[in-house]
N, C-alpha and C positions, 0 to 999 in steps of 0.2 A: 396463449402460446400453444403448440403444437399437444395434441394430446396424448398422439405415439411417443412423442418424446418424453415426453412427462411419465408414463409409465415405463417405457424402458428404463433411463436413468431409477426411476423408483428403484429396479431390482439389484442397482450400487451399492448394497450396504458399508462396502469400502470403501466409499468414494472418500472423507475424509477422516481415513482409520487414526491418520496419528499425524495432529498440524504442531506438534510440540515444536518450543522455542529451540532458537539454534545451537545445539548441542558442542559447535566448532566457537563460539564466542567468545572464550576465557582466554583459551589459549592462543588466540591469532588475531587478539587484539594487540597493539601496542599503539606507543601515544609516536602521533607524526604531528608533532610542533602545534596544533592549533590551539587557541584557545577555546575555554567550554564552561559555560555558566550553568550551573547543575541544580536539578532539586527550585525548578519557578513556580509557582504555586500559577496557573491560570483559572480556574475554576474556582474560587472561595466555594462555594456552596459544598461541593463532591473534593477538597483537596486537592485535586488532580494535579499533578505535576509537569514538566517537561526538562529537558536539556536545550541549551543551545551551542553547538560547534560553530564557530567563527576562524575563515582563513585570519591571516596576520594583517591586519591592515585594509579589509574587508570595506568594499561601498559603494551600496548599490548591487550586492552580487544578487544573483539567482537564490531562491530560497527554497528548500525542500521540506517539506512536512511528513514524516516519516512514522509508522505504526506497525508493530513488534505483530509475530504470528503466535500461536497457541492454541489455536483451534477455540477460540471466545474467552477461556476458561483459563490461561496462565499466560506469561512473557511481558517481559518488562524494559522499558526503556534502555536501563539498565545492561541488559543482558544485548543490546546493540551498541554499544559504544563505539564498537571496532565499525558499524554503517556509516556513525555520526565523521567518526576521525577521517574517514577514505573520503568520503564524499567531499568535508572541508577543505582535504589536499588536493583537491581538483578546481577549488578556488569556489565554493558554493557554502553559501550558511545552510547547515541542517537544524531540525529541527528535529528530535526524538518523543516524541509525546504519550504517557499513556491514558488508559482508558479502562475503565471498569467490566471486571467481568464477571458471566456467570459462574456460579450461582448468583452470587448476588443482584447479579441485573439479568435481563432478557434483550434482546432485542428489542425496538433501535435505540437502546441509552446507550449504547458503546459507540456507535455512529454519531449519537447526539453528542458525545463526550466530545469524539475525535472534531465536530464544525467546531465547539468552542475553541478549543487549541488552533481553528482555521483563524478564528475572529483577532481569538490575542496575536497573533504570529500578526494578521493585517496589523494591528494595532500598536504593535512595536517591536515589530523586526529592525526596522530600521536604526533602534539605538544600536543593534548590535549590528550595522552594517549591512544586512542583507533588503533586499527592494520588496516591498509588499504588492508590487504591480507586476515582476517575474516571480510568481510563486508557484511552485508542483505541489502533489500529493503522492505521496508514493508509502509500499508497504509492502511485505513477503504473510503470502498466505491468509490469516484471517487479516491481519493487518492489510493486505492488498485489496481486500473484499470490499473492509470500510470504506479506503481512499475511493476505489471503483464508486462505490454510493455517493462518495460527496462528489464526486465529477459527475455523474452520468444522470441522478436522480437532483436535480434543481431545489428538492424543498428541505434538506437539513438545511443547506449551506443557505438559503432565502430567510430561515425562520434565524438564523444570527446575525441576517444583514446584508448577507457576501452574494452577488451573482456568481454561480458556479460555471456561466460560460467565461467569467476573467479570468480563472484557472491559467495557466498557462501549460500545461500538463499533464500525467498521470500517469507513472510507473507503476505495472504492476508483477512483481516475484511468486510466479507460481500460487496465483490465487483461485478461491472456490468463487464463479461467478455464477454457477449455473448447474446447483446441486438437487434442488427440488423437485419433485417431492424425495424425502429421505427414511429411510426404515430406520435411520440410527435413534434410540430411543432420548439420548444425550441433545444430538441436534434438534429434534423436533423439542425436545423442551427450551432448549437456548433463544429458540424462533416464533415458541406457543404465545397467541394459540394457532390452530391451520389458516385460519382466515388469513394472516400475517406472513404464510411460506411464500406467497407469489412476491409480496412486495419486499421481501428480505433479498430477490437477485436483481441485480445490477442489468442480465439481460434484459427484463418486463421493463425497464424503464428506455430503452436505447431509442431515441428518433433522430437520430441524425444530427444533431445539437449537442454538441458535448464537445469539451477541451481534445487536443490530442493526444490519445492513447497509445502508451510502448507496454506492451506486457512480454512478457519471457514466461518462457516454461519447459519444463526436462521432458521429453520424448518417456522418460523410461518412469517419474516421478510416479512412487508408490501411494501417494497419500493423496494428492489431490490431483484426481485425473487430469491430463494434459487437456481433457475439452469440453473443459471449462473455458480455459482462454481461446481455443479455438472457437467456440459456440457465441464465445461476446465476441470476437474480434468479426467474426461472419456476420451477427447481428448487424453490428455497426457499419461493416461494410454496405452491407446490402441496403443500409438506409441512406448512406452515402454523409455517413461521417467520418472522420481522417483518425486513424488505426493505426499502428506498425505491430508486427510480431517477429518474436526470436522463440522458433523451435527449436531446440536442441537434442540429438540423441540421446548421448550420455550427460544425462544432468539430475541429480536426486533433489528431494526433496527441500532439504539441506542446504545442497551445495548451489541452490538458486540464489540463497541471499551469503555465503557464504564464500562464494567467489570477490565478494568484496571488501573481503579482508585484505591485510597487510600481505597473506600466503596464503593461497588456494592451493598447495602441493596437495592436500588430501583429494580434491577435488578434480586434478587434474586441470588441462587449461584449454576449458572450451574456445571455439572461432566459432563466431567474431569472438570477441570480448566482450562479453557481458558488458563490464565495466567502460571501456572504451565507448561501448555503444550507448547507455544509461549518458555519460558525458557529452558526446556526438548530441542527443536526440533535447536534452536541456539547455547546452548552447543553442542548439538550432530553432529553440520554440520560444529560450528566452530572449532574440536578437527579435523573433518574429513580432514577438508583443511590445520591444523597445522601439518599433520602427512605429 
């Protein structure tokens, strides 16, 4: 990759000052009718968990694979419920899953974590109604970093089984794709050792071969520079694989995955519609992959 780039970026030490979980979550979640199977163990070995939100009556729907932000280091399935419930009211099974973080792991067991939770979700979505053949990834901030890996980088999703170009998607909220090299002493240990920082961004991997990409990102977002998603969305272009972007002015940190609560009043009400548009772009890639 570019050399100039790589040292400028270096001199970010901001770049992901604060990916903490979503702070709006408690309060602007409420339950919209679906049902949700809580607390699946997929993983025996690591415990790991998941949730699944099921519309009413659910079959065959679209299925989303969804991973929490925290900067590696906290956020929990848990703490999106209110992602799981919105998205199922739009007639899609989600899937909230989490993943082990540092300290205790480094980089890639958190990604390793997230293909497993790809494999079980193949392996039995469909009791719970949802199609293991329209499936996404999607996730806000670290969590959108991993989904980015399992879409774009072939060899998590290969070593559980799964080809990453059947993907049928990849949403991603305000994610760090393209932070490396980092002064932050926290990051470069989450990613150690250096050998590891090139292949920890989702840009080094981009040929043109990869599901299609919707990322969103706040113009104004303090924590994880808006270009990030501009830098992978240009990558990708330029290699001449299929990309959408939503830049928005006024959009925080925050209110990227939080617009998809029950109430975004805190957040105001960006155009387009996030949420409209996240719907728009998984009908339209899950009809693509039914044909």
């Amino acid at each position: 990759m570019n050399a100039l780039r790589f040292f400028l970026i270096g001199f970010a030490a901001v770049l992901l000052a604060a990916c903490e979980p979503n702070e709006f979550a408690n309060r602007l979640d409420r339950d919209l009718g679906n049902d949700v199977a809580k607390n699946i163990i997929f993983d025996d070995a690591t415990g790991l968990k998941l949730d699944v939100y099921t519309p009413h009556a659910a079959r065959n729907a679209p299925t989303i694979v969804f991973w929490a932000g925290g900067r590696w280091t906290t956020g929990t399935k848990d703490e999106y419920a209110f992602v799981g419930q919105r998205l199922a009211s739009e007639s899609f099974v989600v899937v909230i899953a989490d993943y082990r973080k540092y300290p205790k792991v480094r980089f890639p067991a958190f990604v390793e974590d997230a293909a497993k939770a790809v494999k079980w979700v193949k392996s039995n979505i469909a009791k719970y109604g949802g199609s293991p053949d329209k499936l996404f990834v999607m996730g806000h901030s670290a969590g959108a970093h991993i989904a980015a890996m399992l879409a774009i980088d072939p060899e998590f999703l290969k070593a559980v089984g799964i080809d990453n170009l059947k993907l049928s998607g990849m949403i991603g909220l305000a994610g760090p794709y393209d932070f490396m090299p980092t002064t932050d002493p926290q990051l470069r240990d989450v990613f150690y050792p250096p050998e590891n920082f090139e292949q920890s961004q989702p840009t080094f991997f981009v040929d043109g071969r990869n599901p299609p990409l919707l990322l969103i990102h706040g113009q104004d977002d303090e924590d994880v520079w808006v270009k990030n998603t501009r830098n992978l969305a240009d990558a990708v272009r330029n290699a001449g694989g299929p990309v959408e972007t939503l830049i928005y002015d006024k959009l925080s940190h925050s209110c990227a995955v939080a617009v998809l609560s029950t109430s975004s009043i805190t957040c105001g009400h960006p155009q387009p519609d996030p949420l409209r548009e996240i719907v728009r772009f998984v009908r339209a890639q899950a009809k693509t992959t039914a044909q």
